[in-house]
MARLO-449104 format. One record per atom (N, C-alpha, C): residue in one letter; atom name; x, y, z. Coordinates in nm, 2 decimals, always signed. Each point is the difference from the previous one (the first is absolute). Example, Ala and Ser with C-alpha at 12.3 -4.5 7.8 and 13.67 -1.06 7.14 Angstrom:
BEGIN
site resn = A	name = N	px = +1.32	py = -0.57	pz = +0.78
site resn = A	name = CA	px = -0.09	py = +0.12	pz = +0.00
site resn = A	name = C	px = +0.09	py = +0.12	pz = +0.00
site resn = S	name = N	px = -0.04	py = +0.11	pz = -0.07
site resn = S	name = CA	px = +0.09	py = +0.11	pz = +0.00
site resn = S	name = C	px = -0.08	py = +0.11	pz = +0.08
This chain:
BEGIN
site resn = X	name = N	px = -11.65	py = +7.86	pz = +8.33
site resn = X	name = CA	px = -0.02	py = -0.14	pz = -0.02
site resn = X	name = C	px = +0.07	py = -0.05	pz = -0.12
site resn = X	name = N	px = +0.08	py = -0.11	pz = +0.04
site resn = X	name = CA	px = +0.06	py = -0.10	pz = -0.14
site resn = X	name = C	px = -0.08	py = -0.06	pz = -0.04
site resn = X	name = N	px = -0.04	py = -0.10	pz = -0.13
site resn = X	name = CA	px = +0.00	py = -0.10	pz = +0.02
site resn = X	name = C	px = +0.02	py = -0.07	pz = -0.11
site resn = X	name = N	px = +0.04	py = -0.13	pz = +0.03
site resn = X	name = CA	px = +0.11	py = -0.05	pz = -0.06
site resn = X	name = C	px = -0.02	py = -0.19	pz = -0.04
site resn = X	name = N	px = +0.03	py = -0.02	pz = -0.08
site resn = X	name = CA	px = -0.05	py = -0.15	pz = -0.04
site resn = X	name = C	px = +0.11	py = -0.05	pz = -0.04
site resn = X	name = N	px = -0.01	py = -0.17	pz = +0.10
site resn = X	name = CA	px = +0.13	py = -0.10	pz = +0.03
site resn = X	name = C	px = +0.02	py = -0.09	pz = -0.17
site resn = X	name = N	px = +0.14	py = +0.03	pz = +0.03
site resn = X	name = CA	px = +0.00	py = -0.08	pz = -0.15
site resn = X	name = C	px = +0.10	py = -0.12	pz = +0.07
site resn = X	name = N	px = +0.00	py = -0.08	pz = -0.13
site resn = X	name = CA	px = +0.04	py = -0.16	pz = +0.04
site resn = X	name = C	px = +0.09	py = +0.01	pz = +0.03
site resn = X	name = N	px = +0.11	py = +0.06	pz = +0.03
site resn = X	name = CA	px = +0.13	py = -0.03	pz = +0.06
site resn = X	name = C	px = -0.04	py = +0.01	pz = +0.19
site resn = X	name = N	px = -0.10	py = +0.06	pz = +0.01
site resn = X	name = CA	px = -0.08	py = -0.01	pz = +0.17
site resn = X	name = C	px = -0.08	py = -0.06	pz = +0.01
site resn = X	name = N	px = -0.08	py = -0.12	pz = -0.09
site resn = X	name = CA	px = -0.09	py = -0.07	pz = +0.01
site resn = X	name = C	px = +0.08	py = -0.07	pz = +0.16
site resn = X	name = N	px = -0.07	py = -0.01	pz = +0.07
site resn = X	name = CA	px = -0.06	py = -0.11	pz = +0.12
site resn = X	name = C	px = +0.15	py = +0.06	pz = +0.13
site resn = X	name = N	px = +0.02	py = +0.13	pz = -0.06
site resn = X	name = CA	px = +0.11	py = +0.06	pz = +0.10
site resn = X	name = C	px = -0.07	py = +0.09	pz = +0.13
site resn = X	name = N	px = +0.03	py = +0.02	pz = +0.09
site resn = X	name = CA	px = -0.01	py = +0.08	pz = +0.11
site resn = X	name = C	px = -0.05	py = +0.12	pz = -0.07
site resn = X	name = N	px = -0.09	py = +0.07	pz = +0.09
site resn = X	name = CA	px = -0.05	py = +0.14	pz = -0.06
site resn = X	name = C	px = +0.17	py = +0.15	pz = +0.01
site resn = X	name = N	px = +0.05	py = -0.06	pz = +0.14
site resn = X	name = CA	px = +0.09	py = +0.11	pz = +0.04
site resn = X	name = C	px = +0.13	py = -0.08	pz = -0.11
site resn = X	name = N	px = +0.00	py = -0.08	pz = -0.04
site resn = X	name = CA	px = +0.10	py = +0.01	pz = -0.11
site resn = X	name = C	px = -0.06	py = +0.08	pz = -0.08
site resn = X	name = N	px = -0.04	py = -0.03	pz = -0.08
site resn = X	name = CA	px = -0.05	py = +0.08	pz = -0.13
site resn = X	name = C	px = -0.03	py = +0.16	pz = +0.02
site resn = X	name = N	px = +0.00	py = +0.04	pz = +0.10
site resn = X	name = CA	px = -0.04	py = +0.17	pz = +0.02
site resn = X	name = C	px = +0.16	py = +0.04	pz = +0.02
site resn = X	name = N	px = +0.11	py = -0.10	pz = +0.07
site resn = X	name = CA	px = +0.14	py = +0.05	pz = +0.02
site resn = X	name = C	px = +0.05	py = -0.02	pz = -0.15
site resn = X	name = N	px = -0.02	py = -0.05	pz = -0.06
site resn = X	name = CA	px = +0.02	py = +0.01	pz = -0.13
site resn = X	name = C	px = -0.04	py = +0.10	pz = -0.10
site resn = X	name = N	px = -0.13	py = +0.01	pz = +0.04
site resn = X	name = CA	px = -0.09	py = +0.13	pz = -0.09
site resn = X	name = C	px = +0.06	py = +0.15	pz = +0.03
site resn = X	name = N	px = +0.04	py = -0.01	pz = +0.21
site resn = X	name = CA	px = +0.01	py = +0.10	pz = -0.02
site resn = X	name = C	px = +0.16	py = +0.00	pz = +0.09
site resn = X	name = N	px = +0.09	py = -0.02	pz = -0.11
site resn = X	name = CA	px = +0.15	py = -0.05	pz = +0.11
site resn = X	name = C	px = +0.05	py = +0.14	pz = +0.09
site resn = X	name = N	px = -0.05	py = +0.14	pz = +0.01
site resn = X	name = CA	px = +0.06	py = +0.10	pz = +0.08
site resn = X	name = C	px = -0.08	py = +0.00	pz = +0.12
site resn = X	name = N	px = -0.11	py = -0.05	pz = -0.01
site resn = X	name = CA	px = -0.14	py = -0.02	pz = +0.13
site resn = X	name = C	px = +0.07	py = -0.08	pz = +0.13
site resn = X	name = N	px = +0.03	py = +0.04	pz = +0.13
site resn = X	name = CA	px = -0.03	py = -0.11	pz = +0.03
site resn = X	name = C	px = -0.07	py = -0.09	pz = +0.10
site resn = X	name = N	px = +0.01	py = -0.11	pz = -0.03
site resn = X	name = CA	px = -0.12	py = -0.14	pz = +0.03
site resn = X	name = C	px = -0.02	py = +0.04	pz = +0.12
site resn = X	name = N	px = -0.01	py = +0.11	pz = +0.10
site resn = X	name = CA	px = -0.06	py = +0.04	pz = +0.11
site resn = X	name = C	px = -0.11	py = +0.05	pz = -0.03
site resn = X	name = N	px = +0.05	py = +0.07	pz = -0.14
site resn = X	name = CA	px = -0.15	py = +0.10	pz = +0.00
site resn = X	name = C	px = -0.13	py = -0.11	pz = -0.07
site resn = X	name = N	px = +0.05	py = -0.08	pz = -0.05
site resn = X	name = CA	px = -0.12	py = -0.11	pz = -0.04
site resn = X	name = C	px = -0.02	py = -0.07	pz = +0.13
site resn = X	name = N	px = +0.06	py = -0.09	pz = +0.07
site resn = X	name = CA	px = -0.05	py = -0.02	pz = +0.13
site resn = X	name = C	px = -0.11	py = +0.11	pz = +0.08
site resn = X	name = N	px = -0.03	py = +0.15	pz = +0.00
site resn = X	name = CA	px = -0.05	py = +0.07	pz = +0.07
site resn = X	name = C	px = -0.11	py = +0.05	pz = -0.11
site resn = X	name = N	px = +0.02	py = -0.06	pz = -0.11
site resn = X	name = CA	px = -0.12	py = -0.02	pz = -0.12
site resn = X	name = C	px = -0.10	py = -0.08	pz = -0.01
site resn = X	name = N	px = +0.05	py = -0.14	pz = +0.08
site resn = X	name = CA	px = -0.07	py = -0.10	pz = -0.01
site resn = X	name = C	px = -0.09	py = -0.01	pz = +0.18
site resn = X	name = N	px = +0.10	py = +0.02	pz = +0.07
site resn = X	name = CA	px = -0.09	py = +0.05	pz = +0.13
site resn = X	name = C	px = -0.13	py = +0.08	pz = -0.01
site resn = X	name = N	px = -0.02	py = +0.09	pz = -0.06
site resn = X	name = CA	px = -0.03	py = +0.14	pz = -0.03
site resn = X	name = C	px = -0.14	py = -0.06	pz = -0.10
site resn = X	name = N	px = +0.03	py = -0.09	pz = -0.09
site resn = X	name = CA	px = -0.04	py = -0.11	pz = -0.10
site resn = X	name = C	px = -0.08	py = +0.14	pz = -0.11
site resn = X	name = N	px = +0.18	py = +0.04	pz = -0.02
site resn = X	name = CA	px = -0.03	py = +0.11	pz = -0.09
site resn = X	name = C	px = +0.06	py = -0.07	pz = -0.15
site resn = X	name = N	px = +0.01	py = -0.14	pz = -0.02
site resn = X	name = CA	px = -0.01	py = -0.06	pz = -0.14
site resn = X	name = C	px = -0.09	py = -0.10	pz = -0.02
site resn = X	name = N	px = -0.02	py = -0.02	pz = -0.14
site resn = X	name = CA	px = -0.13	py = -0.07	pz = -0.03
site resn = X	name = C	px = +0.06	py = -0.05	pz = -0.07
site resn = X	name = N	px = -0.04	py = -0.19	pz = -0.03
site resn = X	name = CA	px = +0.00	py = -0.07	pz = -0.11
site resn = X	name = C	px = -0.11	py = -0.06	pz = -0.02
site resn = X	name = N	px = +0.01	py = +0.06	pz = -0.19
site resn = X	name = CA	px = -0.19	py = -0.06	pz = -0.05
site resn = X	name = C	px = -0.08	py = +0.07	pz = +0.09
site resn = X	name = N	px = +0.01	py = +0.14	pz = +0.03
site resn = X	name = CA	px = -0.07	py = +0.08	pz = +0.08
site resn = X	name = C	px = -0.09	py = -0.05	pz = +0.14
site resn = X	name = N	px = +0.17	py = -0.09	pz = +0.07
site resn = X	name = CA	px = -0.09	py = -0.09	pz = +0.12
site resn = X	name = C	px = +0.12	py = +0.09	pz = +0.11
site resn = X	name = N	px = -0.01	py = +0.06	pz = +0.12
site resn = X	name = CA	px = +0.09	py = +0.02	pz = +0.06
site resn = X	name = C	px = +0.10	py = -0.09	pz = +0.10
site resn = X	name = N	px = +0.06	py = +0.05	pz = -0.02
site resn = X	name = CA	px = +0.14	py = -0.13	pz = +0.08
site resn = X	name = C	px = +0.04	py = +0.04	pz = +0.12
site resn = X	name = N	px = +0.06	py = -0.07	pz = +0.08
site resn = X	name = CA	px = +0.09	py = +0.05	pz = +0.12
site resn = X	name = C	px = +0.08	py = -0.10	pz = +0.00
site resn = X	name = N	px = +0.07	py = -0.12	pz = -0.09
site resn = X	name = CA	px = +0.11	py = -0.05	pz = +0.03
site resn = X	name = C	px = +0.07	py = -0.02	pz = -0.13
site resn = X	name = N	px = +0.11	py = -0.08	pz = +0.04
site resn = X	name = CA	px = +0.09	py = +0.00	pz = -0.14
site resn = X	name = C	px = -0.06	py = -0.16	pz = -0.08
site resn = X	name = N	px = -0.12	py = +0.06	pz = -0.07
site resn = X	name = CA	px = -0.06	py = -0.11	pz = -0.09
site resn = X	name = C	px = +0.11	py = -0.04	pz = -0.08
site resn = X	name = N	px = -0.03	py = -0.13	pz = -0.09
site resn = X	name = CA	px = +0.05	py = -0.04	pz = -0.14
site resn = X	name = C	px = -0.10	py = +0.06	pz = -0.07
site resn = X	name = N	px = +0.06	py = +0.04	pz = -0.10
site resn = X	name = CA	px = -0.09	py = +0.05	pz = -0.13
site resn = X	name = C	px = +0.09	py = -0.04	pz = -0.13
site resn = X	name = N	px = -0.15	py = +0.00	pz = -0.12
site resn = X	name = CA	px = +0.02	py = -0.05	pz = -0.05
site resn = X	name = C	px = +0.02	py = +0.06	pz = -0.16
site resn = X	name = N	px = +0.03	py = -0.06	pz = -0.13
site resn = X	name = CA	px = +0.00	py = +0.06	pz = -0.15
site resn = X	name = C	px = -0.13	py = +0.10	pz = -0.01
site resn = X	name = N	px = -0.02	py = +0.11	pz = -0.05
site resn = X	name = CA	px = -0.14	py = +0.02	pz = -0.04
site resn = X	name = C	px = -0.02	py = +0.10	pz = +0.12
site resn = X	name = N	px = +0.02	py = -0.03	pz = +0.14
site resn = X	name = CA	px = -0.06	py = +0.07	pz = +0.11
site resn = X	name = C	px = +0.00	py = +0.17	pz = +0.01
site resn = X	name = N	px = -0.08	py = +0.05	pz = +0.04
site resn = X	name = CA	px = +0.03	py = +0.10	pz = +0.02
site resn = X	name = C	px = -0.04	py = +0.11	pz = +0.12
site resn = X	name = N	px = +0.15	py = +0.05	pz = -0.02
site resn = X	name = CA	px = +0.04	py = +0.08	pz = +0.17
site resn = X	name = C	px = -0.01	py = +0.13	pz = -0.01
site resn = X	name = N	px = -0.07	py = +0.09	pz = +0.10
site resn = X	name = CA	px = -0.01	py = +0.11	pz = +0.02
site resn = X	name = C	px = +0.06	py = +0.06	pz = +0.11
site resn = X	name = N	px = +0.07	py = +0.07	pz = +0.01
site resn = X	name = CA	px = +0.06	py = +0.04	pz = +0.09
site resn = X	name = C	px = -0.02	py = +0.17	pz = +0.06
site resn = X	name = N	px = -0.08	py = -0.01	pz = +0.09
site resn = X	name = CA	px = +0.00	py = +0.14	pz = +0.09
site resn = X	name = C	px = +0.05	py = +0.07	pz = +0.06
site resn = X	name = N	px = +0.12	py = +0.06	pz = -0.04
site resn = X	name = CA	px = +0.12	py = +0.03	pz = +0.00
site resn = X	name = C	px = +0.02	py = +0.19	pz = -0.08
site resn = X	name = N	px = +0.08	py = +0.08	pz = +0.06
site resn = X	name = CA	px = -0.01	py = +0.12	pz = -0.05
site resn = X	name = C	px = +0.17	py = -0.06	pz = -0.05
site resn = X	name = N	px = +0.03	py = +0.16	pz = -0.14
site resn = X	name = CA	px = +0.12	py = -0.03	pz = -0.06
site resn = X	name = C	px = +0.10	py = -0.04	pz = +0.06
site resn = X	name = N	px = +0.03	py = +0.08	pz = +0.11
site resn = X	name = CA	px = +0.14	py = +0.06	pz = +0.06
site resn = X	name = C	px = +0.05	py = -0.12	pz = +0.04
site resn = X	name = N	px = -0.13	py = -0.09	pz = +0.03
site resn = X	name = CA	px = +0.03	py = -0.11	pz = +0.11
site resn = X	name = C	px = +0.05	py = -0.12	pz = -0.10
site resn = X	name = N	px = -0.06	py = +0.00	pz = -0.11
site resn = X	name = CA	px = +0.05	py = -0.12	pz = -0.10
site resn = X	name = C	px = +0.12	py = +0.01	pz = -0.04
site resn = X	name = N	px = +0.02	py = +0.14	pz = -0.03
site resn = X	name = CA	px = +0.10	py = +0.06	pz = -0.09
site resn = X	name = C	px = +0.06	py = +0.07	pz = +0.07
site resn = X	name = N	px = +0.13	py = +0.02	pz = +0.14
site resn = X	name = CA	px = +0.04	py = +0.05	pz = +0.06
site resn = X	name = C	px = +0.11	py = +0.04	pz = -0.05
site resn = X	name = N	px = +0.09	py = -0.06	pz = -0.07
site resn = X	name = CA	px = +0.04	py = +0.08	pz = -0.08
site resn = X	name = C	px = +0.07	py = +0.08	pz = -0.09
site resn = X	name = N	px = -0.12	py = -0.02	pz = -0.10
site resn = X	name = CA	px = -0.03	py = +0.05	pz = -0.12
site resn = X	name = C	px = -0.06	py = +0.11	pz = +0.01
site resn = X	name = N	px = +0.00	py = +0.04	pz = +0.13
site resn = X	name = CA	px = -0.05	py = +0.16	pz = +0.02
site resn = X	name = C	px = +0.12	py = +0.07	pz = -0.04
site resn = X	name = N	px = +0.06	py = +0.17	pz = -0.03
site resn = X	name = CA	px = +0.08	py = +0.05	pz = -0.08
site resn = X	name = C	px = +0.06	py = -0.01	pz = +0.10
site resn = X	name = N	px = +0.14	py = -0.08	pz = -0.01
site resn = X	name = CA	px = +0.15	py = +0.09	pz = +0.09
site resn = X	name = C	px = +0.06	py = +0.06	pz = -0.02
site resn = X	name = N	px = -0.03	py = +0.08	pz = +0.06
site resn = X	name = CA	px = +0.04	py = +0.20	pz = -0.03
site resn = X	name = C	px = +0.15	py = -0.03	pz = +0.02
site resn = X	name = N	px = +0.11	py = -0.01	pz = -0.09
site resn = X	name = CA	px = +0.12	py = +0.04	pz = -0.08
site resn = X	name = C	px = +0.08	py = +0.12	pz = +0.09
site resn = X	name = N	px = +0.07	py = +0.03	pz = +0.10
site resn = X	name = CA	px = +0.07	py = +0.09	pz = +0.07
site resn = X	name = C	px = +0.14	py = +0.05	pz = -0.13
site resn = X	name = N	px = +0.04	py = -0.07	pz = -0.01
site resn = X	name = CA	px = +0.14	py = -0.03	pz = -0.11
site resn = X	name = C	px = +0.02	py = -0.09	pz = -0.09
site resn = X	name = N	px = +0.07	py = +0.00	pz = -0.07
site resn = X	name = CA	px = +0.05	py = -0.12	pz = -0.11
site resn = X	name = C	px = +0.06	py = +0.04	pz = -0.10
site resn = X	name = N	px = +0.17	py = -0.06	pz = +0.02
site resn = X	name = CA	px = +0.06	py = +0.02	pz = -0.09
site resn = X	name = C	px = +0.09	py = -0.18	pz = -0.02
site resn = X	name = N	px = +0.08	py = -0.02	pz = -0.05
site resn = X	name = CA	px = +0.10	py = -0.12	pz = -0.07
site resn = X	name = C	px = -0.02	py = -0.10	pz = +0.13
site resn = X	name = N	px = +0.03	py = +0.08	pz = +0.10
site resn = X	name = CA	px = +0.07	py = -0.09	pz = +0.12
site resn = X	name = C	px = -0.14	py = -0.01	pz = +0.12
site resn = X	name = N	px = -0.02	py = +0.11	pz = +0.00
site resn = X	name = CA	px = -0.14	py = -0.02	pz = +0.15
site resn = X	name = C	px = -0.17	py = +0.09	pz = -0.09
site resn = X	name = N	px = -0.01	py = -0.09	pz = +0.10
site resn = X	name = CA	px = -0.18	py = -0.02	pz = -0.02
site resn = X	name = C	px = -0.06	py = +0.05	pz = +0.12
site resn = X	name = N	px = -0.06	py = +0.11	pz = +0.03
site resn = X	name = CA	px = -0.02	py = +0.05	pz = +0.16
site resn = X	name = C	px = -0.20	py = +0.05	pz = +0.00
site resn = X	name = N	px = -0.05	py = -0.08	pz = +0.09
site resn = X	name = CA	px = -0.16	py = -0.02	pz = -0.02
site resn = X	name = C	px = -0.06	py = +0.07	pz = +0.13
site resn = X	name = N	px = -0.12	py = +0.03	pz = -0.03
site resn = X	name = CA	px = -0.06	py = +0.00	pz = +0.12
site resn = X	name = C	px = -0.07	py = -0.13	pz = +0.06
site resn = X	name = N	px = -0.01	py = -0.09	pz = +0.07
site resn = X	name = CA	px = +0.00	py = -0.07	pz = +0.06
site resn = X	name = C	px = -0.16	py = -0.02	pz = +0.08
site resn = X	name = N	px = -0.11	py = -0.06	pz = -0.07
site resn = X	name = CA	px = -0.11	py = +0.01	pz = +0.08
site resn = X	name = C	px = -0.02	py = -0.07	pz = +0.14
site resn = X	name = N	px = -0.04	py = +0.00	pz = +0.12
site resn = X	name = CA	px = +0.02	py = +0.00	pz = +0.09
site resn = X	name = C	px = -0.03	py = -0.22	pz = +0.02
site resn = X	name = N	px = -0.13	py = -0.03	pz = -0.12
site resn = X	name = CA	px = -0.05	py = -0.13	pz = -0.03
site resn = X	name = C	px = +0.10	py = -0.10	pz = -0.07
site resn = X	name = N	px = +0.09	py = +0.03	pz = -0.02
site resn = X	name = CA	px = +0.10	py = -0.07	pz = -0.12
site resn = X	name = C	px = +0.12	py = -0.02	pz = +0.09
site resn = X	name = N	px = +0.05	py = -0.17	pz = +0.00
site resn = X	name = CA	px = +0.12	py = +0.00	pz = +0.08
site resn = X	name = C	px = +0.10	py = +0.02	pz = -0.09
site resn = X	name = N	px = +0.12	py = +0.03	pz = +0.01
site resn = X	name = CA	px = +0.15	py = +0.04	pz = -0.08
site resn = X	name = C	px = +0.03	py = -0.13	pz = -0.07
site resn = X	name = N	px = +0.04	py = -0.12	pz = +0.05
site resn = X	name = CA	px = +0.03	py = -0.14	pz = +0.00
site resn = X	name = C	px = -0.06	py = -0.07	pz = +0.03
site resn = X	name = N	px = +0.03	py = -0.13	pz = -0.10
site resn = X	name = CA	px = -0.13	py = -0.11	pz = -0.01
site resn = X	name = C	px = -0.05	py = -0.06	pz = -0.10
site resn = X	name = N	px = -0.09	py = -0.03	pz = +0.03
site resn = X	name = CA	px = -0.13	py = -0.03	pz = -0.12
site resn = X	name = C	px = -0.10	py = +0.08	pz = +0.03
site resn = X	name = N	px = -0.02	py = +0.04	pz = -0.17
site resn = X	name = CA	px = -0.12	py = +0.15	pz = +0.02
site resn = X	name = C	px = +0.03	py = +0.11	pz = +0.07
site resn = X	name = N	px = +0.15	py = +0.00	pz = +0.00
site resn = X	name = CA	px = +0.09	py = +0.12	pz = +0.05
site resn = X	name = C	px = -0.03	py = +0.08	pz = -0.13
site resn = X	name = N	px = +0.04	py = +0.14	pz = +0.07
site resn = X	name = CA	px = +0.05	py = +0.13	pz = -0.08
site resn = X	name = C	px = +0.15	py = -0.03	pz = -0.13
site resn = X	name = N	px = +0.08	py = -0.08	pz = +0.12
site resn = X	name = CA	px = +0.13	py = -0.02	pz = -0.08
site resn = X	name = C	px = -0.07	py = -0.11	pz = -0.17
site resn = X	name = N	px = -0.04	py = -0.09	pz = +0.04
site resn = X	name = CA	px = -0.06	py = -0.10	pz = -0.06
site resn = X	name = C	px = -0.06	py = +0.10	pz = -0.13
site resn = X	name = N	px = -0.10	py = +0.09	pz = +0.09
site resn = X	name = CA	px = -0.11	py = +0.06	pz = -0.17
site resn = X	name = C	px = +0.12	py = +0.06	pz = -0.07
site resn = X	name = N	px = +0.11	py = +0.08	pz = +0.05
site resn = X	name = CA	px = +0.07	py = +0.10	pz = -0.09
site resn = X	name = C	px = +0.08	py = -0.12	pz = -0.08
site resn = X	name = N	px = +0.07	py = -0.07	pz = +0.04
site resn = X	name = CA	px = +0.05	py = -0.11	pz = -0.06
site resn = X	name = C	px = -0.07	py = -0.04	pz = -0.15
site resn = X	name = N	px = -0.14	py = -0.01	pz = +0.02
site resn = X	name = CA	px = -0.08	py = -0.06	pz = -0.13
site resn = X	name = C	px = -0.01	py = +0.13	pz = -0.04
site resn = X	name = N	px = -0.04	py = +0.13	pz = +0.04
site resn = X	name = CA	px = -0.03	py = +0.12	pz = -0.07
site resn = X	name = C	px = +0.08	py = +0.03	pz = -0.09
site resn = X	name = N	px = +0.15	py = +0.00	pz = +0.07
site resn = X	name = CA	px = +0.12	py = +0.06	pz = -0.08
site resn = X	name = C	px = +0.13	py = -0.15	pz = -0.09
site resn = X	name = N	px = -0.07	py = -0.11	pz = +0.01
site resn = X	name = CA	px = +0.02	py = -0.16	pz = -0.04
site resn = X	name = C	px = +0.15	py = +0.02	pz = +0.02
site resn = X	name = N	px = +0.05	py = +0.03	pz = +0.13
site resn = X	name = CA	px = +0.18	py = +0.02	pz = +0.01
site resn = X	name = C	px = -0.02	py = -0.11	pz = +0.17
site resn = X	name = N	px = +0.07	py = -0.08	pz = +0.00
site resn = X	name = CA	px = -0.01	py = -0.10	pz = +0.10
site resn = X	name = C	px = +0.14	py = +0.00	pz = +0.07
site resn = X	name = N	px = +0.06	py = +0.10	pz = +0.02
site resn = X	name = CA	px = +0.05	py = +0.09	pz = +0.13
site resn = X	name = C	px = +0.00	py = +0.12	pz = +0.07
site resn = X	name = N	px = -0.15	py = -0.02	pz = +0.02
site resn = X	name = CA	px = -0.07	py = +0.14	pz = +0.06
site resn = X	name = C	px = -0.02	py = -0.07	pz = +0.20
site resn = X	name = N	px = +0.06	py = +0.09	pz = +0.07
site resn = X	name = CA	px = +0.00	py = -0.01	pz = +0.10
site resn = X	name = C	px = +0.03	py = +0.12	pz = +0.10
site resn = X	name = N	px = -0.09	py = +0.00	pz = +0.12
site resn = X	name = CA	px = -0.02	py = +0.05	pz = +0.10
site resn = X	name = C	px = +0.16	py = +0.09	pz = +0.10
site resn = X	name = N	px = +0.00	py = +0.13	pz = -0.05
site resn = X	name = CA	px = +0.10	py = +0.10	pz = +0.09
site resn = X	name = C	px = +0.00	py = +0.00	pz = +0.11
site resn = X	name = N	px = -0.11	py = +0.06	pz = +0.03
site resn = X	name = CA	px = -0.06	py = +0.04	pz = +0.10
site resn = X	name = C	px = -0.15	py = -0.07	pz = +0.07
site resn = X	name = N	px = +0.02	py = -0.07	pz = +0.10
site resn = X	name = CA	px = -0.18	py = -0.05	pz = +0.01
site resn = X	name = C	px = -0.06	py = +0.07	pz = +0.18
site resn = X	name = N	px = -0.11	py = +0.08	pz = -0.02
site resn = X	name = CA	px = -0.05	py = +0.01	pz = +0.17
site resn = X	name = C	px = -0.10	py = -0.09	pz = +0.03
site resn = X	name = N	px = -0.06	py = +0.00	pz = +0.08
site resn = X	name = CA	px = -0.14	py = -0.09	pz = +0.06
site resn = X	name = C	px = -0.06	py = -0.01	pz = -0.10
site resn = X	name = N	px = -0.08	py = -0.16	pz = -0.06
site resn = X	name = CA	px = -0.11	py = +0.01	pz = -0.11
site resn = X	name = C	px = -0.14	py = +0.06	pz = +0.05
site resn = X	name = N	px = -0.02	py = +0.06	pz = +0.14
site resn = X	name = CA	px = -0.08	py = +0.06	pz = +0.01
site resn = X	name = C	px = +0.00	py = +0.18	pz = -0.04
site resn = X	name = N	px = +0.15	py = +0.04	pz = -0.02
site resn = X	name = CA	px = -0.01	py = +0.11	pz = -0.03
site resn = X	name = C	px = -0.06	py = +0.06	pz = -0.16
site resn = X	name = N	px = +0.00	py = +0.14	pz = +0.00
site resn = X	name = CA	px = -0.02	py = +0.04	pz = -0.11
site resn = X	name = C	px = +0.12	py = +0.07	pz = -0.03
site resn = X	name = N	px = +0.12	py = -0.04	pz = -0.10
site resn = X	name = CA	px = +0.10	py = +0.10	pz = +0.00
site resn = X	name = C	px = +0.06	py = +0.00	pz = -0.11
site resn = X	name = N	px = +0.12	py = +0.09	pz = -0.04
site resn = X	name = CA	px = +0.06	py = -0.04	pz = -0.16
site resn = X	name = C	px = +0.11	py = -0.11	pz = +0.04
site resn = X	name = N	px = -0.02	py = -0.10	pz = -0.10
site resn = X	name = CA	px = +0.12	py = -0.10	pz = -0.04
site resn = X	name = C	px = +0.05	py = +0.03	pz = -0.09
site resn = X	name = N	px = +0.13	py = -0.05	pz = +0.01
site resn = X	name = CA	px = +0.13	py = +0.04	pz = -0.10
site resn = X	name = C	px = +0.04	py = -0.18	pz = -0.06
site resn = X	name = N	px = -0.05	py = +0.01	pz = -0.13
site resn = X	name = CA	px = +0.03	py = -0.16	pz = -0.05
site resn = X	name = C	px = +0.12	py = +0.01	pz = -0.09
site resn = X	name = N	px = +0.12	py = -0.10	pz = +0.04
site resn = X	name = CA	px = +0.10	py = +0.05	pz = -0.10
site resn = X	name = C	px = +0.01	py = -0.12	pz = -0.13
């Protein structure tokens, strides 16, 4: 469980903004299947839609890590030297995108021509080669 208190820059915003914000690698599917589920609370009231909420409020979220933080779980390093960057690739993480794999190494290693060699199915689990 998170839980987490709206500050004024979300005063009177959408609840699924402010969680895509809180939690930018999550994504807003799994809060949709949070709020069905009405596995979040504000002001310890349970929800099932995309409220406004407000300064002050506060949200709990019933949520295990992996799912918030997908990831920030360790990406196991195959190689790396000057030129390539070669990962193991969790089977949850798309390559490209927003809240891509390419995207997290990007901010990990703060070099903003990191891109994709090799890509198979985002449902697979396999090694990628990021050059």
């Amino acid at each position: 469980m998170k839980t987490l208190i709206v500050n004024k820059k979300f005063n009177n915003k959408k609840i699924l903004t402010f969680l895509g914000h809180e939690f930018p690698h999550s994504s807003l599917g799994i809060f949709y299947k949070a709020l069905r589920k009405k596995d979040i609370r504000v002001n310890n009231m349970r929800i099932n839609e995309n409220i406004i909420i407000y300064e002050g409020d506060e949200i709990k979220i019933y949520l295990q890590d992996h799912e918030l933080f997908p990831i920030s779980q360790d990406i196991k390093i195959l190689y790396e030297d000057k030129n390539i960057l070669a990962v193991f690739k969790p089977k949850s993480i798309e390559i490209t995108g927003k809240n891509s794999l390419t995207e997290f190494l990007m901010e990990k290693y703060s070099h903003d021509k990191i891109s994709p060699c090799h890509r198979l199915d985002r449902n697979t689990t396999r090694h990628c080669t990021i050059c």
